[in-house]
Structure formats: structure tokens, C-alpha cells
C-alpha positions in Angstrom: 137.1 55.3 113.4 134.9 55.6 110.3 131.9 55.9 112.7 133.0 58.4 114.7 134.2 60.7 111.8 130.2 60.1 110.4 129.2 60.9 113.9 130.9 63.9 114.0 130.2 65.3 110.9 126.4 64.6 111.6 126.9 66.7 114.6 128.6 69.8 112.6 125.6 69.4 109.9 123.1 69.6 112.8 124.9 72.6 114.6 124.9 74.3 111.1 121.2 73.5 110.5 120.0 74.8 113.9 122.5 78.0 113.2 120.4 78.9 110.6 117.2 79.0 111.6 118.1 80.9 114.8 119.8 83.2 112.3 117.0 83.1 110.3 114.5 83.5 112.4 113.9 87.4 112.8 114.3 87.8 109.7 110.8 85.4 109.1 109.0 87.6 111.3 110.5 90.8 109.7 109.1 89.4 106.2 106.3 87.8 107.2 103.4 90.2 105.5 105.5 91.8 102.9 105.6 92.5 99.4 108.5 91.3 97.1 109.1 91.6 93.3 110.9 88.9 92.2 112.1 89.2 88.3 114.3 86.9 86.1 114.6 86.7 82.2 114.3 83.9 80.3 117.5 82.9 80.8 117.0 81.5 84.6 114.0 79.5 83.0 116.3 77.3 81.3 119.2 76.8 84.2 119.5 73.5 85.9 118.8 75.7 89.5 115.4 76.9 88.0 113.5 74.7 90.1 115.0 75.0 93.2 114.3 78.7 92.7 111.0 77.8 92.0 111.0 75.3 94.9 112.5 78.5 97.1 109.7 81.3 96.0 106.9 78.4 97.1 109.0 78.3 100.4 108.7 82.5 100.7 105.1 82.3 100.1 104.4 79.9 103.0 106.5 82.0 105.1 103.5 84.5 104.7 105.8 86.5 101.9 103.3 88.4 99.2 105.3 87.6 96.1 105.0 89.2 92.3 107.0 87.1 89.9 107.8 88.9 86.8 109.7 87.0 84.3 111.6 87.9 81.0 111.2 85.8 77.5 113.6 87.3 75.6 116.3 84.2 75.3 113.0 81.8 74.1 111.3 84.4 71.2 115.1 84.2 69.7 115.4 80.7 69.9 111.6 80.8 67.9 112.4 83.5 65.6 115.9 81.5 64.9 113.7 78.2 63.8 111.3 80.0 62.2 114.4 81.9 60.2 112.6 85.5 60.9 115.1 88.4 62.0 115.7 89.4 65.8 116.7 93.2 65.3 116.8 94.7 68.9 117.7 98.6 69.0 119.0 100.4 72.2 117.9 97.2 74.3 114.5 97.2 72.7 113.3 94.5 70.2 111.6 95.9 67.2 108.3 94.0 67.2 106.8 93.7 63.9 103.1 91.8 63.3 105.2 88.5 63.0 107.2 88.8 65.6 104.6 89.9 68.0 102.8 86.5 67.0 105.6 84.8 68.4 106.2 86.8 71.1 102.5 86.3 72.6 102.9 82.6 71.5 106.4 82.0 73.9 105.3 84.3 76.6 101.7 82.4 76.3 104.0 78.9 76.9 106.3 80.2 79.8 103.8 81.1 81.7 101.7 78.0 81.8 105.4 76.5 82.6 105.7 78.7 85.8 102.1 78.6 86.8 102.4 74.4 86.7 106.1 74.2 88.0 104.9 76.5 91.4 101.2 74.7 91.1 103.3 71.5 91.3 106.2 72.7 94.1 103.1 74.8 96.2 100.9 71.1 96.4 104.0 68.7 97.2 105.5 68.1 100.4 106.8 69.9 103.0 104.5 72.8 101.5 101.4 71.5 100.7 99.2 74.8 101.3 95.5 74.6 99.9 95.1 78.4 100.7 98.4 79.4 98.5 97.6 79.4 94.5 99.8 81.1 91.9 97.3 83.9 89.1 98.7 85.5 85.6 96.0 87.4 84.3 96.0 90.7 82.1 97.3 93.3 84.7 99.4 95.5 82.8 98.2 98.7 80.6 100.8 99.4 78.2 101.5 102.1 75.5 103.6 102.1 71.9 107.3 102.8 72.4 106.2 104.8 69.3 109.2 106.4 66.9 112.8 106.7 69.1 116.1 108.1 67.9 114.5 107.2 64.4 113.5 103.7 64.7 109.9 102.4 64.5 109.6 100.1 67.4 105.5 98.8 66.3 104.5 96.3 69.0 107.1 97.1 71.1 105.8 99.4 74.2 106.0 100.7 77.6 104.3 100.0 81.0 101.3 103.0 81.4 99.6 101.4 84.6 98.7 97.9 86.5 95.7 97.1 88.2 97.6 97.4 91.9 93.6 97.0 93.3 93.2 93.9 91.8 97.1 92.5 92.2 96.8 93.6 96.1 93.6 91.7 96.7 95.5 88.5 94.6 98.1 89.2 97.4 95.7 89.1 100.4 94.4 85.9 99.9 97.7 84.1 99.9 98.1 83.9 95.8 101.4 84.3 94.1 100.8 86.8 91.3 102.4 86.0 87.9 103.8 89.0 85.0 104.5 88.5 81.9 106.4 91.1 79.7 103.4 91.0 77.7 101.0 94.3 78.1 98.0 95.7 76.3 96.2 99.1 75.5 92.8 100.3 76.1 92.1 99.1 72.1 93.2 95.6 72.7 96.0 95.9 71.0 98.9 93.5 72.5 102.8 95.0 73.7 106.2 93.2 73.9 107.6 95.2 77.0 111.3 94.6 78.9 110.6 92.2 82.1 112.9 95.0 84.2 110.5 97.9 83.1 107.6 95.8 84.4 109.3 95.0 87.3 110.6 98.0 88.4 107.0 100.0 87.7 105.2 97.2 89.4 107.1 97.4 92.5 106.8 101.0 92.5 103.2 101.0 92.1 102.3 98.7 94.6 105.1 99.9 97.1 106.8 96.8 97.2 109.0 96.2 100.2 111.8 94.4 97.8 112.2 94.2 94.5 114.6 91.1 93.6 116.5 90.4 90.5 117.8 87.2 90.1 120.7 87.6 87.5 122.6 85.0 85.2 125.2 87.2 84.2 128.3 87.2 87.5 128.7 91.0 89.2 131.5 91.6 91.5 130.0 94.2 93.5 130.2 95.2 97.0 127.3 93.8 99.9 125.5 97.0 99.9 125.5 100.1 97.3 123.7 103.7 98.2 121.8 104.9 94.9 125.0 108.5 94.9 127.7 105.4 94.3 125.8 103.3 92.2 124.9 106.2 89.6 128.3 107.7 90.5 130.1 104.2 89.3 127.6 104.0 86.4 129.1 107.2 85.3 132.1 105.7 84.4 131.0 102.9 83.4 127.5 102.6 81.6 128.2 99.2 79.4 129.8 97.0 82.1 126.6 96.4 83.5 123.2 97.0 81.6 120.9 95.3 84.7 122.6 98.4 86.9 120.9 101.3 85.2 117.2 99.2 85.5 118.3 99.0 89.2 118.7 102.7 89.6 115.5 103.9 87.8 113.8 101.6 90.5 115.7 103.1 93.3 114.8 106.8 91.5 111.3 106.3 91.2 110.7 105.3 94.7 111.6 101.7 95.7 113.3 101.3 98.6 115.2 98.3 98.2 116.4 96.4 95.3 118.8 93.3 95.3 120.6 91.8 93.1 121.6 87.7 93.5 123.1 85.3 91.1 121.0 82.5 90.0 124.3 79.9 89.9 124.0 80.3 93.8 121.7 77.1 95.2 119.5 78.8 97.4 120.7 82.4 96.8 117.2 83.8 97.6 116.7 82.1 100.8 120.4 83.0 101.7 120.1 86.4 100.6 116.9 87.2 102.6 117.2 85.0 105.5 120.9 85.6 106.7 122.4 88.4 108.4 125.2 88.9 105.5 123.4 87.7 102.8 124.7 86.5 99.4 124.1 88.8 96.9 124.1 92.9 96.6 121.5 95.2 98.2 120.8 99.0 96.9 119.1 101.1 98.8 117.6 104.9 98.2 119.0 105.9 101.7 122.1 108.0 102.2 121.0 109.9 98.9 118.6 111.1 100.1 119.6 113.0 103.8 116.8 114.2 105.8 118.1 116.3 109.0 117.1 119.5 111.1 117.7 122.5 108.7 120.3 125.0 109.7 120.8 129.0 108.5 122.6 127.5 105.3 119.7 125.5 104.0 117.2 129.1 104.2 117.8 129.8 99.7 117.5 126.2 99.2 114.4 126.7 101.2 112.9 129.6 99.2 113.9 128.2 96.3 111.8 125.1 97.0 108.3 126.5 98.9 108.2 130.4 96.4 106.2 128.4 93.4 103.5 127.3 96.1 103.5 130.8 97.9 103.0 132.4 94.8 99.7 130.4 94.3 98.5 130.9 97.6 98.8 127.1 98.5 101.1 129.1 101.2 101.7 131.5 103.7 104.4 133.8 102.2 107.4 133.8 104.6 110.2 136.5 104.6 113.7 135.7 104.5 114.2 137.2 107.8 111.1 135.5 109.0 112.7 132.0 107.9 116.1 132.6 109.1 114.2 133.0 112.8 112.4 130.2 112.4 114.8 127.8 111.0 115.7 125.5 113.9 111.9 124.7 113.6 112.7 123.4 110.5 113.3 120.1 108.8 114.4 119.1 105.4 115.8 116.3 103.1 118.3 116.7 100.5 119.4 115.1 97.6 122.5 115.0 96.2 123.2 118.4 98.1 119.6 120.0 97.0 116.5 120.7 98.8 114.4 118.7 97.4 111.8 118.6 100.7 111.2 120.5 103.8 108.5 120.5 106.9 108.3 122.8 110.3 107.0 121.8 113.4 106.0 124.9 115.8 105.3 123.7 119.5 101.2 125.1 120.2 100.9 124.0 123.6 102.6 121.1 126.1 100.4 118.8 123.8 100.1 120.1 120.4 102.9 120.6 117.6 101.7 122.3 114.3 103.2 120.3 111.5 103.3 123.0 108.8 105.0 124.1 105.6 105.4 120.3 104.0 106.8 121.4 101.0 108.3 118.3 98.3 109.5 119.2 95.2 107.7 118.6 92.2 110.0 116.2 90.6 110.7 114.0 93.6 107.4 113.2 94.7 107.5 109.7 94.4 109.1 107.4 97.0 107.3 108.6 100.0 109.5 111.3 100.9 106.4 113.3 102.3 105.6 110.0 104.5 109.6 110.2 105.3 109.0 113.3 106.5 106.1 113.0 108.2 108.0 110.2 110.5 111.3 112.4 110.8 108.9 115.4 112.7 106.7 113.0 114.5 110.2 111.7 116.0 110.7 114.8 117.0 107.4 115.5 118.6 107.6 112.4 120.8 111.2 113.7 121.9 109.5 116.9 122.6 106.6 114.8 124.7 104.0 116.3 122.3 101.0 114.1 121.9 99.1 115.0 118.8 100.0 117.1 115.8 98.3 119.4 113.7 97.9 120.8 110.4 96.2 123.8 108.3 95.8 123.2 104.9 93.4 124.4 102.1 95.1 122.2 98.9 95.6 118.4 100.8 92.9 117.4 102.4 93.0 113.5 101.7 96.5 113.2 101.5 96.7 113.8 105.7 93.9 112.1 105.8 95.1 108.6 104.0 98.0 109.3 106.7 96.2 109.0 110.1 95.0 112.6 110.1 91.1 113.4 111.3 88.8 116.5 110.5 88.6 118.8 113.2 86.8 122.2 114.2 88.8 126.1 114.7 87.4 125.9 117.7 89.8 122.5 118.8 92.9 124.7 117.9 95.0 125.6 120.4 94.6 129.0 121.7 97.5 130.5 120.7 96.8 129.1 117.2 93.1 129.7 117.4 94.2 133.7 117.5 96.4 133.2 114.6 93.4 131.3 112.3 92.9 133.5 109.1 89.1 133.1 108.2 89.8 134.5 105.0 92.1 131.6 103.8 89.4 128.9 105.6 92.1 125.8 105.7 90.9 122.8 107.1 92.1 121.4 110.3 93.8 118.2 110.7 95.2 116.4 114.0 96.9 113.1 114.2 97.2 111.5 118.1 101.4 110.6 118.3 101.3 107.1 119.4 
């Protein structure tokens, strides 16, 4: 009787094994190639589950994962500070870092490092990934500036991300390394920075475009599976305290990543579950459903005008009348935010082959995230509905930008006809075409 209960239960473990990885499955080949941010505080350095996390990043990598680990320090420089019996004064979330205390801060950051680098160095040359292409490199990446004087505290050594070295991070990343951040940056002088672990996250992943960018959180959050960026700043609103990590998540999600998620480092193997399961574990944000991008209709022509009159009014563009516009508006596109124009496009049919991508208009405060390549995409679409088979474009001010995005120099004289007619010489714009594919 005994055996055949072991029997059985065998069986359900095998069924459950082979369940996941046909469930997981797609989602390797959906990863495979892409950039994640993973960031933790000091805090996860020092849980039991730290090295199966550890053991579980090794496991992304050799999935063919690019990963960025960016870890916090904040939990160790008190602990030193404590035994040394110096003062840990943090302000508005900041610490104020004095000469001492940035000695110790470079001194603990210094240590955890070497910690990650020989805990993954270990996990990435043991079995069952032993990998002699994958590596794990920390290295001075990070540019950072003085927090300077703020709500009338000196903050000293305490500072704020300026730029990273994405050239030198995304070549790291081609050849199969893990990349390793500290919160640790410096300025052009040499002089050193203690900066929060979410700010370099959050900037890092921006700047490189990272696919994901992962938190892995000690603190519990009862949230639901996924949140759009309107209801996470819309429960923030009411409650700003409950959950500090929430606000870091938003100004990621704000300043152009796509995706950020949130896990619980008490869950053994949250990351793998999270990214390799069709429910998941934890909680996913996302920047969609903020922003709406649709066809434009007659009562989107003042948010319109509102949005391209500053660029008509410096010649960048054609000045269109309001009764020109409300003609023309089922040519148009546009994407709102939070019930504002924030971008628009046209797309005016040439010939049966040839659609004129024109007035691509983003507004000047939202133009990170890609919402011009969103755009782009959303008229495309369109085009290939509309059996078109190459777009073009006129412009005198963005040159390399269509060109970074598939577009090619042409000649006046490979216009369409109907468009050649219409080509001011006066103005002189370049043209662009891109084949649809």
C-alpha cells in the first residue's frame, strides 16, 4: 500500500514537472534575447532565499536572458555605522552622506559586490549551468551628480544618477555577461555618490530600454496581478505612505519603461514563477491603458492644435487651418494620456502603394517611452490594412530619427506624382521611405 501511494505521488510530481515546462516553454522563447533589470536592497542579501535567487538569475542568463542586477546596501552601511557608533540621519528617503559616512558607504557597497560577483561566479560554474561563455562585470558605469541643498537639508555625498555608459553595458550584454550596479556613482571630478538602488534601477532600465525591470521586494504587498500606471498613481493618491517602493515603480513606468514587476523575495522561486508561468506570482505594471492611441475623431481637432501650433509656429510645420483639420481628421491618429493629446500622426494614401506618414507630432514632455515608435507601429498597421507597401515622409528637422527607424534617403523625383506636384522647393525637406514588411 505504502508503494503504491510513493508510486502515485511520483507520478503527480512528474505530471507537475512536465506541466511546467510545457507552460513554460513560450515563454523561454519569448525571453530569450531580452533585457531585464533585476533590483533588490540589501535586505534580500541577507534572507535565507538569497541564493536560490541568485541560483535563479544564473538560470535566466543561460536561458539567453540579458540581465542588469542592481542591488541596494542600505540595511549593511546601518549595521556599520551602528558598530562604528556614527549617526544614520536619512531625510525624505535620502541618507545624508557626510565624508565619514561616505567611507563606509564605498567600503560596504565595495564588499557586497565582490559577495554577488563570487556567489553568481560560483552558481554560473556549478552544475547544471556550467557556462564558460556567461561571466558576471561591476565596473564604474554610473555618472552621478550632488543631490545638492533640498527642502533645506545638505545632502553632501549623497546624489543622483546623470547618465550610464548604455554603449559599454549593451556590449557587456552581447557577449553573454551579467552586468552588476551598485548604488555607488561618480562625477566627471572623481568625486564618489551614495545614490538609492531604485533610482539606478529605474534610470538604467530606461536608458537601455529594458524589456523588464524587476523588483524583488521583502516587504509583503497585497496587490492585484496586473495594475495600469492611471490606477496605480490613482491608488497612490490616497495613499502615498502605505507603499514607498510604489511611487519608484511609477516614475519608471513615467519615464518610459514598459513593464515593471514586483515579486516577493519569501516566495522560493518567485522569479522563475513570475516570468515563466502564465499567471505568475507577483504584480505586473504596465504603461498601457494610460496611454490610448486610436484613430482621431472631430473632438480630438483643439487637442490637436493645441499640440502641433508651437512647431507650426517655427516652421518645423505646415500650418493647417482648423477647417483644413476637421476635413482631414479621419486621416488622423493620435495617443492620449490621461484624456490629453499628448501625440498625433496622419497618414494620407499617395498612390495604391505609397502612404505619406506626416504630421508626427509628440509633445514635449512625453517624449520618452517610445511613443513616436508607438506611433509609428499604430499607422504602419494601418497601411498594411490599407495594402500600402511603403511609406513616406517630408521632413526638414528629423532626419536621423526616421532614419534609426528603417527609413532611407530618397530623391523628389521618387515621390509619387500627386505628391511630386505638391513638393515646396522652398521648404527643401528631405525625403524618407520605409518598405512595410
Amino acid at each position: 500500500m505504502l508503494m503504491q501511494q510513493t508510486t502515485i505521488s511520483n507520478t503527480q510530481n512528474h505530471h507537475s514537472r512536465i506541466n511546467f515546462f510545457r507552460e513554460a516553454a513560450p515563454y523561454i522563447h519569448l525571453h530569450r534575447g531580452k533585457t531585464f533589470v533585476i533590483a533588490f536592497p540589501g535586505e534580500i542579501i541577507e534572507e535565507p532565499l538569497f541564493n536560490d535567487i541568485i541560483r535563479d538569475i544564473a538560470i535566466l542568463s543561460a536561458l539567453g536572458v540579458h540581465i542588469i542586477i542592481v542591488h541596494g546596501a542600505r540595511l549593511q552601511i546601518n549595521l556599520h555605522l551602528q558598530q562604528l557608533g556614527y549617526p544614520s540621519d536619512i531625510i525624505n528617503d535620502l541618507r545624508v552622506t557626510n565624508a565619514s559616512t561616505l567611507k563606509i558607504v564605498k567600503e560596504t557597497i565595495g564588499a557586497l559586490r565582490v559577495e554577488i560577483e563570487n556567489r553568481l561566479g560560483h552558481v554560473l560554474n556549478s552544475p547544471p549551468i556550467i557556462n564558460d561563455e556567461l561571466g558576471v562585470l561591476s565596473g564604474n558605469f554610473i555618472t552621478a551628480k550632488p543631490v545638492g541643498v533640498f527642502q533645506g537639508v545638505d545632502y553632501q555625498y549623497t546624489g543622483k544618477v546623470r547618465k550610464i555608459n548604455t554603449s559599454l553595458i549593451q556590449s557587456l550584454l552581447n557577449q553573454e555577461n551579467i552586468v552588476l550596479l551598485s548604488s555607488l556613482g561618480f562625477s566627471p571630478t572623481g568625486k564618489a555618490y551614495n545614490l538609492r538602488y531604485e533610482d539606478v534601477a529605474s534610470f538604467t532600465a530606461m536608458q537601455i530600454q529594458a524589456d523588464k525591470l524587476i523588483f524583488i521586494s521583502p516587504t509583503h504587498y497585497e496587490l492585484a496581478r496586473e495594475i495600469n500606471l492611471y490606477d496605480l498613481e490613482t491608488s497612490m493618491q490616497q495613499d502615498t505612505k502605505k507603499y514607498p517602493l510604489l511611487n519608484d515603480i511609477a516614475n519608471a513606468l513615467n519615464q518610459g519603461v514598459k513593464r515593471v514587476h514586483l515579486i516577493s523575495d519569501k516566495q522560493n522561486g518567485g522569479l522563475l514563477l513570475e516570468l515563466y508561468t502564465r499567471d505568475g506570482i507577483g504584480t505586473m505594471f504596465t504603461a498601457s491603458l494610460y496611454d490610448e492611441i486610436r484613430l482621431a475623431n472631430i473632438d480630438d481637432v483643439s487637442g490637436i492644435i493645441a499640440l502641433i501650433t508651437p512647431l507650426e509656429e517655427k516652421g518645423i510645420l505646415i500650418k493647417r487651418s482648423r477647417e483644413q483639420l476637421e476635413l482631414e481628421i479621419n486621416n488622423f491618429s493620435i495617443t492620449k494620456r490621461d484624456g490629453k493629446v499628448v501625440g498625433c500622426a496622419a497618414l494620407y494614401e499617395m498612390d495604391q502603394q505609397t502612404g505619406e506618414l506626416a504630421c508626427l507630432v509628440i509633445h514635449p514632455h512625453y517624449r520618452t517611452g517610445g511613443r513616436g515608435d508607438d506611433l509609428i507601429k499604430f499607422i504602419t498597421n494601418i497601411a498594411k490594412k490599407k495594402q500600402l507597401q511603403r511609406l513616406l515622409v517630408l521632413t526638414t528637422q528629423s532626419i536621423d530619427w526616421f532614419k534609426e527607424r528603417g527609413f532611407s534617403i530618397g530623391k523628389v523625383d521618387d515621390l509619387p506624382e500627386k505628391k511630386k506636384a505638391l513638393y515646396n522647393f522652398q521648404r527643401n525637406s528631405k525625403v524618407l521611405f520605409k518598405q512595410i514588411s
